[in-house]
C-alpha angles and dihedrals in degrees: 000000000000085000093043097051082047090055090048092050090048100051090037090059094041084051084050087055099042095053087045097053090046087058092046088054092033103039106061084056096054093093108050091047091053099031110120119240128275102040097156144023119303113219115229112204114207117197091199148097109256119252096039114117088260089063098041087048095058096052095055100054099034080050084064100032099074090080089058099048100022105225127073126263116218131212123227117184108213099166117168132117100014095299099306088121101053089042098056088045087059103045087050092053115105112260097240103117098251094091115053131153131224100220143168137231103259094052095049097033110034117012081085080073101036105040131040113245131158096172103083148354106232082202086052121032097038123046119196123262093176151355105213094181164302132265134196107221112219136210105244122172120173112281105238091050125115096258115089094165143007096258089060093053090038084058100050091050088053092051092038106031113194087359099095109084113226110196103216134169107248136319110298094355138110101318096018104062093046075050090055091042088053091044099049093034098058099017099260143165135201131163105242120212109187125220132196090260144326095298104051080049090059095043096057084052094053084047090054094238090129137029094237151344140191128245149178116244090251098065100042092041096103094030092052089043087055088045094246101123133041127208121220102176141000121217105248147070090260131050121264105187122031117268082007109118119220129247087255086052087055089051100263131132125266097247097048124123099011126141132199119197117206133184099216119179123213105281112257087045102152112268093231091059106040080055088059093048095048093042092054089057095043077058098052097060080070105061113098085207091054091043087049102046086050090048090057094052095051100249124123119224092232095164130186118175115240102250078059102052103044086084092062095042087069101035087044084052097054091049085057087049094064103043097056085050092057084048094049094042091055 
């Protein structure tokens, strides 16, 4: 009995250190395994100038949406190759909800027909959390230019083909693709001069290096209130601005000029996760501080959740896919 309490003792001591080792290895990684996401800041690329809608965007809902996922999301500008450099930094980051990237629709849906990449598959390799918006680009030229309507500038670019200088944000992005739509629908030519985002493209207008731009009403608000920019179309079937005509007025196409900006995370992101991030955005529409502060920069609050808006991102694609066709076959 004495050798077998020993053996008892024994065994029962070597159990007691077992289960003591097990907690010193486990233990320190409890927390991490239970900790709620996200613990710590998400990082927001931006492909884009500063200064454009899409930047100024960004700042006004990651400024809000601190309070729904309780941590800050930071945004970090990596603007190059239109947009081709911020994009591939964000398809190589891991998926694990911490990287995501505030796009647009003709970087995710048609620079696979327009640039050469083997890097990366925008349909395949990011999935939508949310679509913030949408925005109508305008036709803005200085206002004490030479130009008081459309039909005035239309008619210049007739008399004078490739001669006129259109400031745009980067080849097939945001101001160049509604450019390529006005030239091919009414048999136009101007002579394009690309700039690092919609801001450096306004700012060679103002400084008189081109004859107009285009722009999002985020970016012209403040310009067109000191009446120093005027406005000659809006993208769109309705008007927009009063005595403005509309892009279907001008002979385009409904559709035409219209931008959607969408926050997309890395594919393989975890389910849970990409729920809380679509659900934080889905809580933010709500916040009047959040409606108010978009309202004052001229931009609407049109949502759709992500799940939603994956549907549009292929059917959208295969739109671009087309229309670069009917360019290429001319």
């Amino acid at each position: 009995m004495k050798i077998l309490g020993l053996q008892v003792t024994w065994m029962t001591k070597i159990g007691y250190l077992a289960v003591l080792f097990a907690l010193t290895w486990v233990g320190p990684l409890v927390p991490d395994a239970l900790a709620q996401y996200p613990d710590k800041p998400i990082t927001l690329i931006t492909p884009f100038g500063a200064g454009g809608s899409s930047d100024l965007t960004a700042r006004v809902f990651t400024t809000y949406l601190s309070e729904y996922l309780g941590q800050p999301m930071l945004i970090k500008l990596v603007p190059g190759q239109a947009g081709q450099k911020g994009t591939l930094e964000a398809t190589q980051a891991a998926p694990d909800g911490y990287t995501l990237i505030f796009n647009d629709n003709y970087r995710d849906q048609l620079h696979q027909y327009t640039f050469r990449n083997d890097y990366y598959d925008t349909l395949e390799d990011l999935v939508a959390v949310a679509r913030i918006n949408y925005g109508q680009i305008a036709i803005i030229v200085r206002s004490d230019g030479p130009y008081q309507t459309w039909a005035d500038l239309e008619a210049d670019a007739r008399v004078r083909p490739g001669k006129v200088l259109l400031s745009h944000s980067g080849l097939w992005a945001a101001l160049f693709v509604p450019a390529q739509q006005i030239m091919r629908a009414l048999n136009l030519r101007f002579r394009m001069v690309p700039y690092r985002g919609g801001g450096p493209a306004k700012a060679a207008l103002m400084a008189g290096d081109v004859a107009f731009s285009m722009a999002f009403p985020a970016t012209i608000a403040a310009d067109i209130e000191a009446d120093a920019v005027r406005v000659l179309a809006t993208a769109g079937p309705e008007r927009t601005i009063e005595g403005v005509p509309s892009f279907v007025e001008i002979g385009l196409p409904p559709n035409a000029g219209y931008i959607h900006r969408i926050v997309l995370a890395p594919r393989g992101i975890p389910e849970d996760r990409l729920v809380i991030l679509r659900k934080a955005f889905g809580q933010l529409q709500a916040n009047e501080d959040y409606q108010f502060a978009m309202r004052q920069l001229g931009e609407n609050t049109a949502y759709l959740d992500g799940a939603e808006y994956e549907g549009d991102r292929i059917e959208s694609s295969l739109e671009f896919r087309n229309f670069v066709k009917a360019i290429a076959d001319q």
